[in-house]
Structures are given as C-alpha cells and as structure tokens.
C-alpha positions in Angstrom: 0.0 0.0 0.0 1.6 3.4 -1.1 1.0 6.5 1.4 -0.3 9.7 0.4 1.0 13.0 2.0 -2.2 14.9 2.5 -2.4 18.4 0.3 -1.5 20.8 2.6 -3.7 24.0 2.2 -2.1 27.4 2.7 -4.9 29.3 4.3 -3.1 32.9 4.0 -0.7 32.5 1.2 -3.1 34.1 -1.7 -3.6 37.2 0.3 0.1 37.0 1.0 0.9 36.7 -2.8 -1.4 39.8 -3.8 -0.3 42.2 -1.4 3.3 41.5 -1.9 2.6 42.0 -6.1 0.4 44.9 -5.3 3.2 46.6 -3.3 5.5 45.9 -6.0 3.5 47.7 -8.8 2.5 50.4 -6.1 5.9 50.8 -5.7 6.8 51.5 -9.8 3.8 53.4 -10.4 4.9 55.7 -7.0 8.4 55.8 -8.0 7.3 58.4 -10.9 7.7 60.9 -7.9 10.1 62.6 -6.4 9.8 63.8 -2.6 11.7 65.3 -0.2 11.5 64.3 3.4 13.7 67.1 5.1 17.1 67.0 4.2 16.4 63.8 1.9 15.2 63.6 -1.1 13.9 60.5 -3.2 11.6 58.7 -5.4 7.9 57.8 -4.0 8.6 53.8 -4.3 11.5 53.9 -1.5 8.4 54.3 1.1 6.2 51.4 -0.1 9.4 48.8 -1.3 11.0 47.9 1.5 8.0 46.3 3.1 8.1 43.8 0.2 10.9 42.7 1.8 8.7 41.6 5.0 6.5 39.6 2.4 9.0 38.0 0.7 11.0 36.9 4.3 7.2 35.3 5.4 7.0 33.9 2.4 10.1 31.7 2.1 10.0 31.4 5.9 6.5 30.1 5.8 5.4 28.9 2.5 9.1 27.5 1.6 11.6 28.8 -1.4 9.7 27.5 -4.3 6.6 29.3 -3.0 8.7 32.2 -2.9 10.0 31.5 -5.9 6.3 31.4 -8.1 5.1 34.4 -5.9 8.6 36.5 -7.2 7.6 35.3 -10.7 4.2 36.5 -10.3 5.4 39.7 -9.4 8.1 39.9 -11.9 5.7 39.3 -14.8 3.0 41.9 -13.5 5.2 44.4 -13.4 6.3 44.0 -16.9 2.5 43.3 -17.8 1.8 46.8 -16.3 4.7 48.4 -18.2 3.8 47.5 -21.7 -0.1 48.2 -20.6 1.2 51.9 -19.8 3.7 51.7 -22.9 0.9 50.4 -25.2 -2.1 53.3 -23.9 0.2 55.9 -24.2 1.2 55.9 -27.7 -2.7 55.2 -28.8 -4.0 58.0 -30.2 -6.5 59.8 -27.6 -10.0 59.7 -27.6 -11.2 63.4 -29.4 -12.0 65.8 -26.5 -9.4 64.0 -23.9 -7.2 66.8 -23.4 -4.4 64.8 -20.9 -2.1 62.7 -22.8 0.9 65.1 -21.9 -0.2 64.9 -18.0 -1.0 60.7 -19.0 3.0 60.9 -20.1 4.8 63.4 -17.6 3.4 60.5 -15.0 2.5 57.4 -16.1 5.3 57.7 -19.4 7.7 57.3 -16.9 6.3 53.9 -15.4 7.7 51.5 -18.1 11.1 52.9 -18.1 11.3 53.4 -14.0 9.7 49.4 -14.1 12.2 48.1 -16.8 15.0 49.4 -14.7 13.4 48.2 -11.1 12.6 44.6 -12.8 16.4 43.9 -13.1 17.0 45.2 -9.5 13.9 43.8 -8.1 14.6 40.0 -9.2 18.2 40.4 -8.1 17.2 41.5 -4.9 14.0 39.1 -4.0 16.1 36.0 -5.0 18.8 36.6 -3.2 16.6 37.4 -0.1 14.6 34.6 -0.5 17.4 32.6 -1.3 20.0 33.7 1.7 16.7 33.4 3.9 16.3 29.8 2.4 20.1 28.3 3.0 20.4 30.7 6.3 17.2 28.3 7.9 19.0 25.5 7.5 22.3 26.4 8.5 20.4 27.8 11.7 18.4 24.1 12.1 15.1 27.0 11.6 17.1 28.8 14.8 17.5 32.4 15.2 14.9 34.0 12.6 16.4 37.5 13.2 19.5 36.4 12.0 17.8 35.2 8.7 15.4 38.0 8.3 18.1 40.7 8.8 20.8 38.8 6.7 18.7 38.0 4.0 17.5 41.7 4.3 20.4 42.7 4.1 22.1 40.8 1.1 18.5 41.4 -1.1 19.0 45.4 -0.6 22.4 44.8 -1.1 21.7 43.4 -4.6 18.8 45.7 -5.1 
C-alpha cells in the first residue's frame, strides 16, 4: 500500500501573494515621484518597497523557497504586464475631446522605463533574499529567525 501526503492548504498565502505583487507595482507606479523628506530627497517607491521585503521573508520562511519563488515570478511578470499596458495606452491615439495625454506621459510615461529598470533590480534583490533566507534556515536548524530576516535583508537590498 503506497501512502499519500495529505495536500497541505495554505490558508493565507493568496492574500500574501497579492499584497506582496500589489506593493511591487505600487511601488513603480509611485516611483514616478520625487519627494523630499527634510534633508532627503527621493523617489515615491522607496516608502512602499522595502515592506516587500517583509513579504518576501514570510513567504520563504512560511510557505518554503519555491513558493517564494512562483510568488517573485508573479510579481516579476505583472510588473512587466503593467509596463507594456502603460507603454501600449500611451502611444494610442487619444479619444477626441481627452485633453491629458501630456499629464497621461509626464506621470505614467515614466512607469515603463522606472519598471524596466526596477525589474532587473527587483529579481536580483528578491532571489537573493529569498534565497539567503532559504540556506540561512538551515544552517540555523530553523534557529535564530532575526539572523535570517536581517541577513537576508540585508544581502537582497544589497543586490537591489
């Protein structure tokens, strides 16, 4: 008689997996903005990004590294789904009587090119989170999950 491992169901990890994309192309689409925060000054994304960090350490802590993995994909491909969406709409002609294609380009005509450049940084940075957080559990035997969230934190920004 062969046993079965029962399907484990992941009660949390869709919700997981959305916010983490939506933070992601929050993040691009808020990068078309530059702030300044006293003597700092920077782009819009910087306040929303980092917490994708957060989802990404849950995720491989949690969920495992090929979770992590489909969920980074997922992410990965929407952003570059959004950027030839905003690429594509803004070189159609506009509707007669729309007067705000050049307000449509000064903010979203910078999304595809502020994405293409993120996307390259972004999957750099998630794997190597997800995968440092990965190898760091079990060199730790699943011990000491500051040392993985920081570290793994750490190298991802690093390669960000």
């Amino acid at each position: 008689m062969e046993k079965t491992s029962p399907i484990r169901i992941y009660k949390y990890f869709d919700l997981i997996m959305a916010l983490f994309v939506a933070i992601l192309l929050i993040s691009n689409i808020a990068s078309a903005k530059i702030v300044q925060f006293g003597p700092l000054t920077f782009d819009g994304g910087t306040l929303l990004f980092p917490v994708s960090y957060i989802f990404g350490d849950i995720l491989t802590e949690v969920y495992g590294y090929r979770r992590s993995r489909r969920v980074i994909w997922m992410g990965f491909f929407s952003a570059a789904l959004m950027a030839l969406t905003f690429s594509v709409v803004g070189w159609l002609p506009s509707a007669q009587g729309w007067d705000n294609q050049a307000a449509y380009q000064a903010i979203l005509g910078l999304t595809p090119r502020i994405v293409a450049a993120s996307l390259l940084a972004y999957w750099a940075g998630e794997f190597s989170n997800s995968y440092t957080l990965a190898k760091m559990k079990l060199l730790t035997r699943g011990r000491w999950l500051w040392t993985r969230t920081i570290g793994s934190t750490i190298v991802g920004e690093f390669a960000d």
